[in-house]
C-alpha positions in Angstrom: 5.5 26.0 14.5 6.8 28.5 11.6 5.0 26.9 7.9 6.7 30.5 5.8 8.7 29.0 3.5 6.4 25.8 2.6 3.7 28.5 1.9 6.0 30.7 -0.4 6.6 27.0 -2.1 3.2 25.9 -1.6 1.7 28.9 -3.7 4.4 28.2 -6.1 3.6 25.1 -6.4 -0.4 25.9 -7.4 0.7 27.7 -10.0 2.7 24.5 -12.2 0.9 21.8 -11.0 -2.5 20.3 -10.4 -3.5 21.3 -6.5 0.2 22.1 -6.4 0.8 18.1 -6.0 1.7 15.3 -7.7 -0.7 12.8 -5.7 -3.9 14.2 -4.2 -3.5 13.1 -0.5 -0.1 15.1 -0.3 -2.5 18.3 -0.7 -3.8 17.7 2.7 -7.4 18.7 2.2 -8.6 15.3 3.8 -6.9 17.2 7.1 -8.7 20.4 6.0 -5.1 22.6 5.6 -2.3 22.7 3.7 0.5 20.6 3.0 4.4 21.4 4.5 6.8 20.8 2.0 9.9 18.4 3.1 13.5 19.1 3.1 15.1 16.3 3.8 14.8 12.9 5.4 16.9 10.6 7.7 16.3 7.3 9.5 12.8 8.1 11.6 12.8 11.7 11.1 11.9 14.1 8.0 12.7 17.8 8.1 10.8 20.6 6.6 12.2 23.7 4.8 11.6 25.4 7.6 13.6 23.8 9.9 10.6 21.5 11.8 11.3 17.5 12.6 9.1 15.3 12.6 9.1 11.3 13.4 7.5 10.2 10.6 4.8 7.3 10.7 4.4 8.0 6.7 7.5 6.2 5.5 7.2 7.8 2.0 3.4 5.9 2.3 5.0 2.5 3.3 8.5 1.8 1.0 10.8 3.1 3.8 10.6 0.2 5.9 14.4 0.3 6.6 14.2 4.4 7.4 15.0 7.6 4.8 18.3 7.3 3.2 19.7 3.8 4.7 23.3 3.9 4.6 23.5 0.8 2.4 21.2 1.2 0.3 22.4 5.0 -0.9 25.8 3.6 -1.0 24.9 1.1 -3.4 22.5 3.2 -5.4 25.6 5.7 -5.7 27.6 2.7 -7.0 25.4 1.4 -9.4 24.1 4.9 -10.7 27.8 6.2 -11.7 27.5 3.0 -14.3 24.3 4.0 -16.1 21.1 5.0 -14.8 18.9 3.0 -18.0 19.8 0.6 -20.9 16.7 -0.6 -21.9 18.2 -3.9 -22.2 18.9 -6.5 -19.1 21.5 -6.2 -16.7 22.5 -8.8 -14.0 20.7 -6.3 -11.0 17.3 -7.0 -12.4 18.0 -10.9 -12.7 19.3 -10.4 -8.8 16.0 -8.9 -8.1 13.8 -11.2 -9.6 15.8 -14.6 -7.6 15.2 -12.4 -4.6 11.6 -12.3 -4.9 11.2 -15.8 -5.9 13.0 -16.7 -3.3 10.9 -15.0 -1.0 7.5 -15.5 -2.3 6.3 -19.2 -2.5 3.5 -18.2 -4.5 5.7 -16.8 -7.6 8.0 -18.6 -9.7 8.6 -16.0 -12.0 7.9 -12.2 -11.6 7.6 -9.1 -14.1 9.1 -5.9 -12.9 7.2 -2.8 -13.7 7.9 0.7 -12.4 4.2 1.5 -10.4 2.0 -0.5 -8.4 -0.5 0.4 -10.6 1.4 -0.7 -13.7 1.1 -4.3 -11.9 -2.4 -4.7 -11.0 -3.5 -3.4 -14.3 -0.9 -5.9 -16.1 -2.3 -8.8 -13.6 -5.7 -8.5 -14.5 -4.4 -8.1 -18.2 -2.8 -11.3 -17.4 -5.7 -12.8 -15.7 -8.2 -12.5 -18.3 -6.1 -13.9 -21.3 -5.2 -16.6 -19.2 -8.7 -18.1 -18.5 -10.3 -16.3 -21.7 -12.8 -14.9 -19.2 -13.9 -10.8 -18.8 -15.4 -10.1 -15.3 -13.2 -9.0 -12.4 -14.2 -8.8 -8.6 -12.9 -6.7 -6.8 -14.1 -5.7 -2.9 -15.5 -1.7 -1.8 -12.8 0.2 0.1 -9.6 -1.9 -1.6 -7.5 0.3 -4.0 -5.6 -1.1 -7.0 -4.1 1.9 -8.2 -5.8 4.4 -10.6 -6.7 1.8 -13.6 -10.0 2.8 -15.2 -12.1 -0.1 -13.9 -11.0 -0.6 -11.0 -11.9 3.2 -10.4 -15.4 2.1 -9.1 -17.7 2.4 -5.7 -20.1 0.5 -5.0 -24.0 0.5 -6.8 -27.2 -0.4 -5.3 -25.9 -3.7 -4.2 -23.1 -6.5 -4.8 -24.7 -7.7 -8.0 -24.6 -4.4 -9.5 -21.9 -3.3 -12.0 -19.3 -1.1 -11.1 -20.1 2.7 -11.8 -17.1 5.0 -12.7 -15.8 6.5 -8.9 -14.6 9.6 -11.0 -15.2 11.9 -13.8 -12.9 10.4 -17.1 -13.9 7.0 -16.5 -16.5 5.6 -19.2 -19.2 3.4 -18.1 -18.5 1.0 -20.8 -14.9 0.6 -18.7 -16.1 -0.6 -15.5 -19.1 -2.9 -17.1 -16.9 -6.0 -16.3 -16.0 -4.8 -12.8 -18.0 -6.5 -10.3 -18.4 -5.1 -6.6 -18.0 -7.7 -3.2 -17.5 -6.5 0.5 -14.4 -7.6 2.1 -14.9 -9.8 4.9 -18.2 -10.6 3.4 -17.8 -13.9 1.4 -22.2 -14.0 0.6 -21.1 -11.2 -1.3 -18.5 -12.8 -3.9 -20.5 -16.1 -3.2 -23.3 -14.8 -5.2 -21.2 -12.6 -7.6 -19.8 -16.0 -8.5 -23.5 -18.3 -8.5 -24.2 -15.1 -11.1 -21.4 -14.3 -13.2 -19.1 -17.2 -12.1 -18.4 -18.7 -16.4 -17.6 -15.3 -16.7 -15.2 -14.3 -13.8 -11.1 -14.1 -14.8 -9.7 -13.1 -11.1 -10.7 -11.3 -7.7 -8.4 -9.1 -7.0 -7.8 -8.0 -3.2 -5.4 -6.2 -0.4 -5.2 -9.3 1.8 -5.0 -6.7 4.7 -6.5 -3.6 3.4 -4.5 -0.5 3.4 -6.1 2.4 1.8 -9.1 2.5 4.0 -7.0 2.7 6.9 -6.0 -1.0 7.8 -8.6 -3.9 8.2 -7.4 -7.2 8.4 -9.0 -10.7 7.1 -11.5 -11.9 9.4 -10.6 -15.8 10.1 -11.2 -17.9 7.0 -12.0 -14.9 4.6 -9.1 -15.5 2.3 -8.8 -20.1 2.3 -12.2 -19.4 1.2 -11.2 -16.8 -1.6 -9.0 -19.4 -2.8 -11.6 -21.8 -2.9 -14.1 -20.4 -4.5 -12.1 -19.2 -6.8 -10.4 -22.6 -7.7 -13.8 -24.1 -7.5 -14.6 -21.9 -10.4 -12.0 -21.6 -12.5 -11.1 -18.2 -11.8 -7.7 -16.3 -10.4 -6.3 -15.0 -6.9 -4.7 -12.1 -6.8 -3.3 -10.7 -3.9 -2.8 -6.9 -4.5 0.4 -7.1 -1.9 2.0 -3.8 -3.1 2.1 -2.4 0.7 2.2 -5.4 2.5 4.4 -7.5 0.4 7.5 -7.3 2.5 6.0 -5.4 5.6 4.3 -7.8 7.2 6.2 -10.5 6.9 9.1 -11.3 4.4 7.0 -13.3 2.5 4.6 -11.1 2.5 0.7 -11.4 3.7 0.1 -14.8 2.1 3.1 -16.0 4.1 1.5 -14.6 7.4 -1.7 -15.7 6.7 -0.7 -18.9 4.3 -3.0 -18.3 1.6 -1.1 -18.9 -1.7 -2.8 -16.5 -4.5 -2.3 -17.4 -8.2 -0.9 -13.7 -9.0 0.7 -11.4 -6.3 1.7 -7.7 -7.0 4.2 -6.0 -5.5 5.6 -2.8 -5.0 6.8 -0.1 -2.6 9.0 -1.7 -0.8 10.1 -3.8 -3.2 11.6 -0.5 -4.7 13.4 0.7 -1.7 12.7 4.4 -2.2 12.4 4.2 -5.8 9.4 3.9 -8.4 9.1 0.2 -8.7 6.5 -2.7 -9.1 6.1 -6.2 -10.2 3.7 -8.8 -11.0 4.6 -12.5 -10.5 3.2 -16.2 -10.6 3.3 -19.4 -11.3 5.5 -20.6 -13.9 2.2 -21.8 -15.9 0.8 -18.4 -15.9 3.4 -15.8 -15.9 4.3 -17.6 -19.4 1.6 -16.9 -21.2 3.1 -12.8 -21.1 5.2 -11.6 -23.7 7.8 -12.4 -25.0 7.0 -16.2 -24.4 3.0 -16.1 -24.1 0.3 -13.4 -26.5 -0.4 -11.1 -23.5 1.6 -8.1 -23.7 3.2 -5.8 -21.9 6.0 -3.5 -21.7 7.9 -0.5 -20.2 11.1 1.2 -21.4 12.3 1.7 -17.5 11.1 -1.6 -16.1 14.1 -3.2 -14.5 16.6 -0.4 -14.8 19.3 -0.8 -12.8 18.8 2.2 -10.4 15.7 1.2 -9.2 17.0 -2.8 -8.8 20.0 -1.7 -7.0 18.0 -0.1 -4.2 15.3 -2.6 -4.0 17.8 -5.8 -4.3 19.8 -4.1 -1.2 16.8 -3.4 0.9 15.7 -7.0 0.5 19.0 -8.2 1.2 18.9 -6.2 4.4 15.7 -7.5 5.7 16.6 -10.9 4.6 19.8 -10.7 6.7 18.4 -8.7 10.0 15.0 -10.5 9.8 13.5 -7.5 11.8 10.0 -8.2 11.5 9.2 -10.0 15.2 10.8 -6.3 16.7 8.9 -4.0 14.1 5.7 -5.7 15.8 7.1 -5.5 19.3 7.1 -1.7 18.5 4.1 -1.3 16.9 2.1 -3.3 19.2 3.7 -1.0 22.3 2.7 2.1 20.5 -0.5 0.9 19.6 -2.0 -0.8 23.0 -0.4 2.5 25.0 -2.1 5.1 22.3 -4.9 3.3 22.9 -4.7 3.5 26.7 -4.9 6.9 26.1 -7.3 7.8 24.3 -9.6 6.1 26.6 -8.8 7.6 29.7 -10.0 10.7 27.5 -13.3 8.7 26.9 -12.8 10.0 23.3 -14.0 6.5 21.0 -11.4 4.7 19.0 -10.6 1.5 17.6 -7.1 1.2 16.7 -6.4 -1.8 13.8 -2.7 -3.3 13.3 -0.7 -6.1 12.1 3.0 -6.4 12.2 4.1 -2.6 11.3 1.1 -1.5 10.4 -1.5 0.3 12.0 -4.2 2.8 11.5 -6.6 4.7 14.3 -10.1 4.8 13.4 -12.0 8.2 15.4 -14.7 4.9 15.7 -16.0 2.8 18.3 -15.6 0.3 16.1 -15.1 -2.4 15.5 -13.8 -1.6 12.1 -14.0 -5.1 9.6 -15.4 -3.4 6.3 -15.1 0.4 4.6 -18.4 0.5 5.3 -17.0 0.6 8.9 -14.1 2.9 8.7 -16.2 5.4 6.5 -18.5 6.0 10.0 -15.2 7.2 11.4 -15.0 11.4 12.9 -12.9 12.9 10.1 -13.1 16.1 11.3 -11.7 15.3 14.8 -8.7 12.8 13.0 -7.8 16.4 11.4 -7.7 18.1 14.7 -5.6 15.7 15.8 -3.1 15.2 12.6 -2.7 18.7 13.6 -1.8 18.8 17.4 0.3 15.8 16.3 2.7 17.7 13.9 2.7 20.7 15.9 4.5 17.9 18.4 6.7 17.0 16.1 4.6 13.5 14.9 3.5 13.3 11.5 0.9 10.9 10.2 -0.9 10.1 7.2 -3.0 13.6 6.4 -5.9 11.1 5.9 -7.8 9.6 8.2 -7.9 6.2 5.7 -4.3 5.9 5.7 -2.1 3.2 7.6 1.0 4.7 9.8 4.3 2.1 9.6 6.8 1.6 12.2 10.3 1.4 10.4 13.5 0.0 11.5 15.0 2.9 12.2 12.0 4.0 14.9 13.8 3.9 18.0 12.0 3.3 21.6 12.8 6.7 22.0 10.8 7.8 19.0 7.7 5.6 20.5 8.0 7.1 23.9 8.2 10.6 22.3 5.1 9.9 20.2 3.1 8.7 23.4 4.4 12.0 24.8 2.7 13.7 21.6 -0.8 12.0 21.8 -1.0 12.7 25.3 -0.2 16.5 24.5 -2.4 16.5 21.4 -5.2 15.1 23.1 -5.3 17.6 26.2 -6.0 20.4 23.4 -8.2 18.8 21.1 
């Protein structure tokens, strides 16, 4: 497989911009090479600019759950772009948006759109604290929120220890409020909250965790999240910015029916396009500006680009309802890797739920980051690379989920099987 070209770009690349990226997993250095740089993309495939396809399990890390450059959705980003691309001032697309979502969601009565998912969870914790007056947020090891300062953290010496900055930038004073718990543990926030508890605004969570590869919820994790933290005073927040809309069209807290007080959202929700969003009860979400003393702002929140492609792909899902087929896929995929893998008697546990999916090089099984960190890095990179070279590409991370988008076809599954099999006879 011929790379020239993304290396002549590559190097270019280095010279303008930080690692030659614009988000550090792109570099590839979790895969121990270097990146490809993409051309093009269209329904399950992307294309290189050197001519190489690839069915791609990435999906733009999750938004493209309808496949690059849906016919619909361009078509209507086209028509709403040749009227203005910004106003800073409402149009009807983003009050179209925001029924959609409340529509969708249970859980939110009125939502915020922002334009990252980092913009939300920082704005939701904002939100959180002058809400109940309260300063301490949990937050649970291997869970990412987006790069806010103090939710930057790993873990200390133990679950009652403070939060120490997880990198360089990050002053110690930021993360004092932060408070550590381990997901699927609930001892952990138990005693966070028998501690701290007067003093605790929100826990903040992936209800299925994403960014450590995917771990799901054990049975009665989350009704007792939402428990303890009505017991106590303190906000849910479902950090739903990749599985708000994937797993279910209500999201996570619709598959697992688990209401949170606060749900951010994202990706998806964006349609290709730098989106987020933030939304809530009526109660809450009132006490942001203009109407409540918590503010927030953003000159590009709403604009009418970014609606038009995320109103369209929600109206597409809404319509097609494709979610019991995504699984179908996924599941095949999954349970038939897996088949394979062990008849190679090389250890894996492979997690999913609806589209998503992740394989851990770890005989598992995987419930905690403290699990998926034990997995064989250095073999997933051998395999990420046997896999493109057969035209597959994954997330260059081993703690990244793979999606299954409406426009993988059974073909593209079968071919993919065809490409494990192969990858695994040389790795």
């Amino acid at each position: 497989m011929e790379f020239k070209k993304s290396r002549e770009l590559y190097e270019r690349a280095r010279k303008v911009l930080p690692g030659g990226v614009n988000s550090p997993v792109r570099a590839f250095k979790s895969v121990q090479g270097e990146p490809f740089v993409v051309k093009e993309g269209r329904g399950s495939k992307i294309y290189d600019v050197d001519g190489n396809e690839y069915i791609d399990y990435v999906c733009s890390w999750g938004p493209l759950i309808l496949g690059h450059a849906h016919p619909e959705v361009i078509s209507f980003v086209k028509e709403v772009a040749e009227k203005g691309t910004s106003f800073g001032i409402t149009c009807e697309l983003e009050i179209r948006m925001a029924e959609a979502v409340v529509d969708a969601i249970p859980s939110v009565e009125k939502v915020r759109f922002v334009n990252s998912g980092t913009e939300a969870t920082m704005s939701a914790i904002r939100l959180a604290r002058g809400y109940t007056g309260r300063n301490k947020v949990v937050k649970f090891e291997g869970c990412y929120h987006g790069h806010v300062d103090y939710l930057l953290v790993k873990a200390g010496s133990g679950v009652l220890t403070f939060g120490i900055p997880g990198t360089p930038g990050v002053p110690e004073d930021f993360t004092k409020h932060t408070l550590l718990a381990q997901f699927n543990d609930i001892d952990s926030v138990k005693a966070l909250f028998d501690k701290y508890g007067d003093d605790i605004a929100c826990v903040i969570l992936e209800p299925v965790m994403g960014n450590a590869g995917v771990i799901l919820p054990e049975k009665g994790f989350l009704e007792e999240l939402r428990r303890i933290t009505k017991e106590h005073g303190a906000l849910l927040i479902f950090d739903e910015v990749i599985t708000g809309f994937r797993v279910s069209y209500s999201g996570a807290q619709g598959y697992f029916g688990v209401e949170p007080d606060i749900t951010c959202l994202g990706k998806i929700i964006g349609g290709g396009f730098p989106v987020g969003a933030y939304g809530g009860k009526a109660e809450i979400m009132e006490h942001v500006a203009p109407e409540g003393p918590v503010y927030q702002a953003g000159t590009l929140s709403g604009n009418p680009v970014a609606m038009a492609a995320g109103f369209k792909t929600l109206e597409i899902l809404k319509r097609e309802n494709p979610y019991e087929e995504l699984e179908r896929r996924a599941k095949y995929l999954s349970e038939n890797a897996k088949k394979l893998f062990d008849a190679k008697g090389i250890p894996v546990t492979i997690n999913g739920i609806a589209s998503m999916s992740c394989i851990f090089f770890n005989e598992g099984p995987v419930k905690s980051y403290a699990d998926a960190v034990r997995s064989d890095t250095g073999l997933y990179a051998k395999f990420f690379w046997k896999m493109l070279e057969n035209g597959v590409y994954l997330a260059p991370s081993q703690f990244e989920a793979a999606f299954v988008s409406c426009a993988h076809t059974w073909e593209d599954i079968d071919r993919t099987l065809e490409a494990i099999e192969g990858a695994l006879r040389e790795i």
